[in-house]
N, C-alpha and C positions, 0 to 999 in steps of 0.2 A: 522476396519482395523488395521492390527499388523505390523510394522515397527520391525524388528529382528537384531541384530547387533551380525554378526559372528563372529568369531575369532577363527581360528586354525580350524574351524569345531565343534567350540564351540558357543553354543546361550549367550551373555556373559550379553545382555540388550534390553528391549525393549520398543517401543510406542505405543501407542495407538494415531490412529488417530478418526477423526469425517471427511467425504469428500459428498460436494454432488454434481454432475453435470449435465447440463440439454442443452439438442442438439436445432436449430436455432428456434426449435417452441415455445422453455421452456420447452418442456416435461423432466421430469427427467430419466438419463439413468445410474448414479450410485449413490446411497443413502445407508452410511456409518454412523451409531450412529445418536445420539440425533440430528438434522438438526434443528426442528422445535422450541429447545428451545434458550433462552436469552444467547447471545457469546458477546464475548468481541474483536472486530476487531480492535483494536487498530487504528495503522495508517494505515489499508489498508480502511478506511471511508475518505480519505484527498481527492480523486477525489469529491467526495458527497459534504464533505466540502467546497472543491474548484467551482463547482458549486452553493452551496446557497452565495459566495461572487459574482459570475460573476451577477448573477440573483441582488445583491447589488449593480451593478457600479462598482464593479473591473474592471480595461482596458488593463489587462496581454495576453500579447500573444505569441503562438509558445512554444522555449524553457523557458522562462519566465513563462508561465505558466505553465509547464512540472513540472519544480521547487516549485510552490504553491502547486502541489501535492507530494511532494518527501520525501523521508528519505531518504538523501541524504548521500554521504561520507567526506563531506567538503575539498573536493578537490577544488584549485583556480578557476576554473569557476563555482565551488558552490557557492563559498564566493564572487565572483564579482559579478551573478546573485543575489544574495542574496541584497547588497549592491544597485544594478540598481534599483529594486523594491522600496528599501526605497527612494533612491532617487527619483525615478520619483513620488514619494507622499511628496516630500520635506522634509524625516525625518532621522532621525540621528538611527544608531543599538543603541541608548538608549532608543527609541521607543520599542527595542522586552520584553518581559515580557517571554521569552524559559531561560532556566536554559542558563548557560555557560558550554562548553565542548572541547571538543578537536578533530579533523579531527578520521576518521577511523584509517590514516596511524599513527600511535604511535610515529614514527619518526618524526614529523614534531610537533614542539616547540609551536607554535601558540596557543590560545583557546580562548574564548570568547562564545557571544553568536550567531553571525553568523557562527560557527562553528558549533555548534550543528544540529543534524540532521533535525531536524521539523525548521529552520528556515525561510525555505522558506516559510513555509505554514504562520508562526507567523507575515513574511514579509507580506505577505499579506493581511491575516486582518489588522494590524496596516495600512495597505494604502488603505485596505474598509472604515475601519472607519473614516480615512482624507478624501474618496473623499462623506460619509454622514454627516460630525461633531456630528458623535459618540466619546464618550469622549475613549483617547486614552487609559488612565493607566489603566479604571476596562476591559479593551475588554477579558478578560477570565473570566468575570463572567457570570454565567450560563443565570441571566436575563436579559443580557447584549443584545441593538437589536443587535447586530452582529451574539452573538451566538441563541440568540433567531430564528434567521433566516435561520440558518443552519439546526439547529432544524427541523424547518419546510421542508427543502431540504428532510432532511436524512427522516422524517417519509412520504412523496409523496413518494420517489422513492424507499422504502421498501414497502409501503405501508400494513407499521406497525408503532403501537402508539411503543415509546420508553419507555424500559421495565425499565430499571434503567438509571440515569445517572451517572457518577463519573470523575475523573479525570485522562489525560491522562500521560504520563511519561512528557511531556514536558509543564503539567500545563495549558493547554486547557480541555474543555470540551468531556469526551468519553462516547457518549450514545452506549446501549447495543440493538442489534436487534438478531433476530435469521440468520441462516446461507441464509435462505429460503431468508430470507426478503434480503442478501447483495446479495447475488446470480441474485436477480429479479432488486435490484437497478444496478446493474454492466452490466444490459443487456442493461437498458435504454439510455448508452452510446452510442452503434455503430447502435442502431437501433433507435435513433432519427432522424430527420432530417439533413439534411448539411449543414444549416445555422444557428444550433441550438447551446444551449452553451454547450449541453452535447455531441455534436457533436464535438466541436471545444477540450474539454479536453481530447477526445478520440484520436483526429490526433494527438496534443501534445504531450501524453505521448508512443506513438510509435514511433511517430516522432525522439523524442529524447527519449528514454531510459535511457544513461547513466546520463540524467537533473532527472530522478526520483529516482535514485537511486546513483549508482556511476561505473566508466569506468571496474570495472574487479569484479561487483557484479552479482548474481545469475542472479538475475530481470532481468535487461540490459541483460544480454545474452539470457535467455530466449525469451524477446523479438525482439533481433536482428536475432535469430532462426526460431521466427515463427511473418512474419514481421505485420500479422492483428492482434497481439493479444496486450490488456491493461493489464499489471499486477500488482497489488499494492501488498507489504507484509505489515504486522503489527506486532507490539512485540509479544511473547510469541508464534510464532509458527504460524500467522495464514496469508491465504494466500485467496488474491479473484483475477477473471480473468474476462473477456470476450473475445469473439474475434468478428472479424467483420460481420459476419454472422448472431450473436448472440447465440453460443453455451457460457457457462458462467459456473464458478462453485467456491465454495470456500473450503478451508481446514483450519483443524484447530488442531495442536495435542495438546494432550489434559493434556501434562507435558511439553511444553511452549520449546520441544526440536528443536532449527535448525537443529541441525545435521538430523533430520527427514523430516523436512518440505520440503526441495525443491526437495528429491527423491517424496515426495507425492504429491504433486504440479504436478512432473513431471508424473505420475501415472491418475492422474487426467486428465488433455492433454490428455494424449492417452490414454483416454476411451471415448474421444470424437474425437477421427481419427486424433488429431494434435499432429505431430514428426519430427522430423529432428536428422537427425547425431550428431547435435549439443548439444541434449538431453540425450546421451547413459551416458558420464560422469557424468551429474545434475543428474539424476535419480537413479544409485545404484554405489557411490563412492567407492572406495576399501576403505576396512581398512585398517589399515599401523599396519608393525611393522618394526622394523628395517629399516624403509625407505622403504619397498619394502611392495606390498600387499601381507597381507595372510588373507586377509578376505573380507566380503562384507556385506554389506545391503541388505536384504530381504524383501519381502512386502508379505503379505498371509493376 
């Protein structure tokens, strides 16, 4: 898939995506480049994630848990969720081991490391590990049971051995599966049962949206547009969904461009019949020049 960036009527840049999607039986009804080999899904694995803690004795719920899955925008009810987690595990944000950062909004002075995006997820483990006395300070080491156990989450519900592991932007562990394999894990969500825990982070993160991401991001709107769908992104471009049916699919461009992703995201959805009004702007932005469009986004 080619992502074309117009301008004037001029092709001025383009991407390359990787997209595959598959309707409520799992059959596949669009397959787009290499699917089957080893991706790098960054944070769109923190649902997965967030399941091998619940499956641990994490006792996170609602928007609380929304947030164990989020890459959030550090907006104050990020950083107060943030903060409630550690507290109800008795532990202090010197507990996180996430880089220190700064909110999305550049204006806002604050930083730290409950600012940082992945904190919620990091709040988390640190309070898996208080409620097993796993030892706090190594919990991002790879043989660590925390992540050992995640591990074992992520390779059931791809049901694929993990191809590589490495490290993620915020110093946790990023195992690499194929697109096939997030595609198959992302469906086990809405089609578990309803008292199940991959049921329970499926209501979560539609539930609240703007807990997984932030109030005037892509995601969040996305899923306030189409109210059964789970949508996680991850750095460098890559993007997995489900909806409640179980139709599912993931993207991935493959030069690590936003500016591409959430029109092909949004391309993605509607090759599986889900649209809204809401979608016309995510899907092919104008280009700007002088403040006014004289160009567009193309997809062929």
């Amino acid at each position: 898939m080619i992502v074309e960036v117009v301008r004037s009527g001029f092709v001025e840049s383009t991407h390359q995506a990787r997209m595959l999607t598959v309707d409520a039986e799992g059959r596949p009804v669009e397959t787009r480049g290499a699917v089957h080999v080893p991706a790098s899904p960054r944070s769109s694995m923190k649902p997965l994630q967030a399941l091998g803690m619940l499956r641990s004795g994490l006792g996170l719920e609602e928007e609380l848990l929304a947030l164990a899955c989020a890459s959030h925008s550090g907006e104050p009810f990020h950083v107060d969720g943030v903060r409630k987690i550690l507290a109800g595990a008795g532990l202090e944000e010197s507990a996180l081991r996430c880089p220190e950062d700064h909110p999305f909004d550049r204006t806002v002075s604050e930083h730290g490391r409950v600012y940082m995006n992945c904190s919620g997820k990091h709040a988390a483990m640190v309070a898996t590990c208080a409620v097993n006395d796993w030892p706090l300070e190594t919990y991002l080491e790879p043989m660590h049971p925390l992540q050992k156990a995640i591990r074992a989450t992520v390779e059931e519900l791809t049901g694929e051995r993990v191809a590589a592991s490495g490290v993620d932007g915020c110093g946790a562990p990023l195992f690499f599966v194929s697109m096939l394999g997030v595609t198959k894990g992302f469906r086990a969500f809405p089609l578990s049962s309803e008292d199940s825990y991959e049921r329970k982070i499926f209501d979560a993160m539609r539930t609240y949206p703007e807990w997984t991401s932030g109030t005037d991001r892509p995601e969040a709107k996305l899923m306030r547009a189409l109210p059964g769908l789970m949508l996680k992104a991850g750095a460098e471009a890559f993007d997995a969904f489900a909806f409640e049916d179980g139709r599912a699919g993931t993207i991935k461009i493959e030069d690590g461009s936003q500016r591409a992703r959430v029109p092909v995201t949004v391309a993605a959805l509607r090759s599986l019949g889900l649209d809204a009004p809401e979608l016309a702007e995510l899907g092919l932005p104008p280009v700007l020049g002088g403040g006014r469009p004289v160009g567009e986004l193309r997809i062929r």
